[in-house]
Every structure is written in C-alpha cells, then in structure tokens.
C-alpha positions in Angstrom: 12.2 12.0 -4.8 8.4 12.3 -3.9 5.9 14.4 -4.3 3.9 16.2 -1.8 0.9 16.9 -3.0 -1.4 19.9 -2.0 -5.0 20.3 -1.7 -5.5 24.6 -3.5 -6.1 25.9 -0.6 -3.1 24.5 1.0 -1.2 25.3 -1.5 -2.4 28.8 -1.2 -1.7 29.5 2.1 1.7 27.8 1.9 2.8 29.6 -0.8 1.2 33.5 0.7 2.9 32.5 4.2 6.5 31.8 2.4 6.2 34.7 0.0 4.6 37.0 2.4 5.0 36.5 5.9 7.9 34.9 6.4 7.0 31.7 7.2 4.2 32.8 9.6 0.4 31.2 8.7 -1.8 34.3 9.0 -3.9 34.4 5.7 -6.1 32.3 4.6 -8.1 32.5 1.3 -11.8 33.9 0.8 -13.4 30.9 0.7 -12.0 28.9 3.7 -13.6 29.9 7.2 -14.3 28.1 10.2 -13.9 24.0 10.5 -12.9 24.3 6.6 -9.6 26.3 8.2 -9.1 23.9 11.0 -9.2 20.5 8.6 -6.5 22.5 6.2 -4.1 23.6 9.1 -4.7 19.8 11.0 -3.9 18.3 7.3 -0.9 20.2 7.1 0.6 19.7 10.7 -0.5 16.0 10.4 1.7 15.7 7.5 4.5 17.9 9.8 4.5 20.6 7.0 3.5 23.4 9.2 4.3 24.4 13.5 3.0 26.0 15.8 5.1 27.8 18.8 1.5 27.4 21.1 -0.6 30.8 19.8 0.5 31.0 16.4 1.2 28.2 13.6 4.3 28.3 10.6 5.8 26.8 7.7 8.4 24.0 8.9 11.4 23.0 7.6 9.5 20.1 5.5 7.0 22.4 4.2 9.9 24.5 2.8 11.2 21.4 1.4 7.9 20.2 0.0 7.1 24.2 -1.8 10.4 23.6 -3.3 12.1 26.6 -1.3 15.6 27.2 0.2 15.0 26.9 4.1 15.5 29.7 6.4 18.6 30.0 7.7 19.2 28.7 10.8 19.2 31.4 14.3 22.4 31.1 16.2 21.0 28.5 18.9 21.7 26.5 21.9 23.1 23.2 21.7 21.2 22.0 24.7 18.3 23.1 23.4 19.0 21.7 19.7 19.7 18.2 21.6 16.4 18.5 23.2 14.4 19.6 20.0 16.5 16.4 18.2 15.4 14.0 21.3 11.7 15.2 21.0 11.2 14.8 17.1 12.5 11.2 17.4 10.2 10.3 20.5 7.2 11.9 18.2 8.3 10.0 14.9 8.5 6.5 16.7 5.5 7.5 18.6 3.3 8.2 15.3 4.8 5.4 13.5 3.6 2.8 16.0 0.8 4.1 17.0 -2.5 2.2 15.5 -5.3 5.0 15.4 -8.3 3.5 17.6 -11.6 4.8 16.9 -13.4 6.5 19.6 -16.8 7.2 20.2 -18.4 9.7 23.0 -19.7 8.4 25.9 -22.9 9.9 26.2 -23.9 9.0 22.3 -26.4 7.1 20.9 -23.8 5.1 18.9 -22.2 4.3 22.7 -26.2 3.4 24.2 -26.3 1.0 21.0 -22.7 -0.6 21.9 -23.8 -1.0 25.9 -26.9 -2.8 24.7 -24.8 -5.3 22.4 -22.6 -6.0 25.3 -24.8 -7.3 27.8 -25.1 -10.7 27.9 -27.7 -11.1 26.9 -28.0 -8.5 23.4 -31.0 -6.2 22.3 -33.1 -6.6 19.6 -33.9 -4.0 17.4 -36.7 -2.6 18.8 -35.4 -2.3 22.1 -32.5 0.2 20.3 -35.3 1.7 18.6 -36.8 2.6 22.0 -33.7 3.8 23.3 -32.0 5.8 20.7 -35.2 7.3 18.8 -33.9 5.4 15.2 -36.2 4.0 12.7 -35.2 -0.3 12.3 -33.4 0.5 9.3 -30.9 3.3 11.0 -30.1 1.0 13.6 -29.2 -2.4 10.7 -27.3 0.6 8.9 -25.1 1.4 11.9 -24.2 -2.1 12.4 -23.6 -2.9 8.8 -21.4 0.7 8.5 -20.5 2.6 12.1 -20.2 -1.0 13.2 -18.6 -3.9 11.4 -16.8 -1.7 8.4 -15.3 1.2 10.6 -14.9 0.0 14.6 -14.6 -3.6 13.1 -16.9 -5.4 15.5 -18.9 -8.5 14.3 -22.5 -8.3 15.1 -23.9 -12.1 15.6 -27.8 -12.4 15.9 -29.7 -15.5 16.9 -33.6 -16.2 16.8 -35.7 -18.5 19.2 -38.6 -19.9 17.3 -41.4 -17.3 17.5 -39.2 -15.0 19.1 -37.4 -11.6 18.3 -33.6 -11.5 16.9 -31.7 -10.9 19.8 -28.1 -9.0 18.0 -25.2 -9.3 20.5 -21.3 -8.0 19.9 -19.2 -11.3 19.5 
C-alpha cells in the first residue's frame, strides 16, 4: 500500500472539506490566496484526489481513500449513466498515461522571437537577439544553456568564420 503524501495546506483543506462540508472544497486556510489556491487545487485534481461538477470542486473517491476515510455512500444512480462515467475515466486514464507533456511556449514571447531567429537558415548571432529581445549577451547564452537545451531539449550548434561573429543555429 502507498502513501499519498500531502503538501499542509492540502492536507488542510482535505481534511476541513471531509470533516466539514461534506466533501465540498470551500475553505481554504489563511495563508493561501490567489495563484497559491490555484497550484494546491491543480495539484490535487492532477493527482485525481479532488472534482469538480463545472462551478464548484470536491473530494473524490481517491481522496477519501488517500485521507484514510470510509467513502460516501453511493446515490441510487443510473446504469447508463454509471456506464458512461466508467467509459470516460478509462478514455482519461489511457489518455494521461500516454500522453508525453510537450513544452509550450507563447507565440508572441521573446523566448519564441529567440527560437524564429535560430530557425532560419541561416541562425543569429548574439547581438542580433540582443537587438531584438532587449537581453544583455549573457541572458540570451543563459536561455540557451537553461530555457533551451536542459528544458525544451533543443541543441544549439554555433560556428565562427575567421574574423566573423558566431552565428548559433537550432540543429
């Protein structure tokens, strides 16, 4: 048997909506406002602790399970409907088990400008991506060493003509 283990504040607000509400997520502690509430509920449904029924979110089955509490007991339902619920959780579990997260980046960023540039044929060099994003030299040899190569997992390949700038291209 494993272990779920809980950041405080999801713990918290697990253990309020079981005791308190009846399952329902509706308080959150002092100290957790804003994006801090969004990244605790996202962790939570990511994990597929919590629900939501479109306006508000509550404890699921597994985060019963994980609090080490009795479930609910079931509401007289529809078999149709238990069929359909049954057919959708399996479509989401193969779905999230193949699926390879891709990064993304916005179109209209400076990190996308940068990529553009390393496409073209024939590459930038690092004062023409100083020109166009505003970055010192050593922001723009950061994000291809970090933003770059470690998390997108592109290799950056640079080549010099005698008494010329290094021109950096995407290989």
């Amino acid at each position: 048997m494993t272990t779920t283990q809980f950041t405080p504040a999801q713990h918290a607000i697990l253990a309020y909506a079981l005791e308190h509400t009846g399952g329902k997520i509706d308080w959150f502690p002092d100290n957790i406002k804003g994006g801090a509430r969004k990244k605790v509920i996202d962790g939570l449904f990511n994990r597929a602790l919590i629900t939501t029924d479109g306006t508000d979110w509550f404890v699921a089955a597994e985060g019963y399970d994980a609090m080490g509490r009795a479930r609910p007991a079931p509401v007289a339902s529809d078999p149709e409907i238990e069929a359909a619920v049954t057919t959708a959780e399996a479509t989401w579990a193969k779905a999230t088990a193949t699926a390879q997260p891709k990064p993304r980046t916005r179109e209209n960023s400076k990190q996308a400008e940068v990529l553009r540039m390393l496409q073209r044929p024939e590459g930038a060099t690092i004062a023409q991506i100083c020109g166009a994003t505003g970055w010192q030299a050593h922001t723009v040899r950061g994000t291809f060493a970090g933003a770059f190569k470690k998390k997108l997992g592109l290799t950056i390949v640079s080549d010099k003509a005698t008494g010329g700038e290094r021109i950096y291209r995407i290989a």
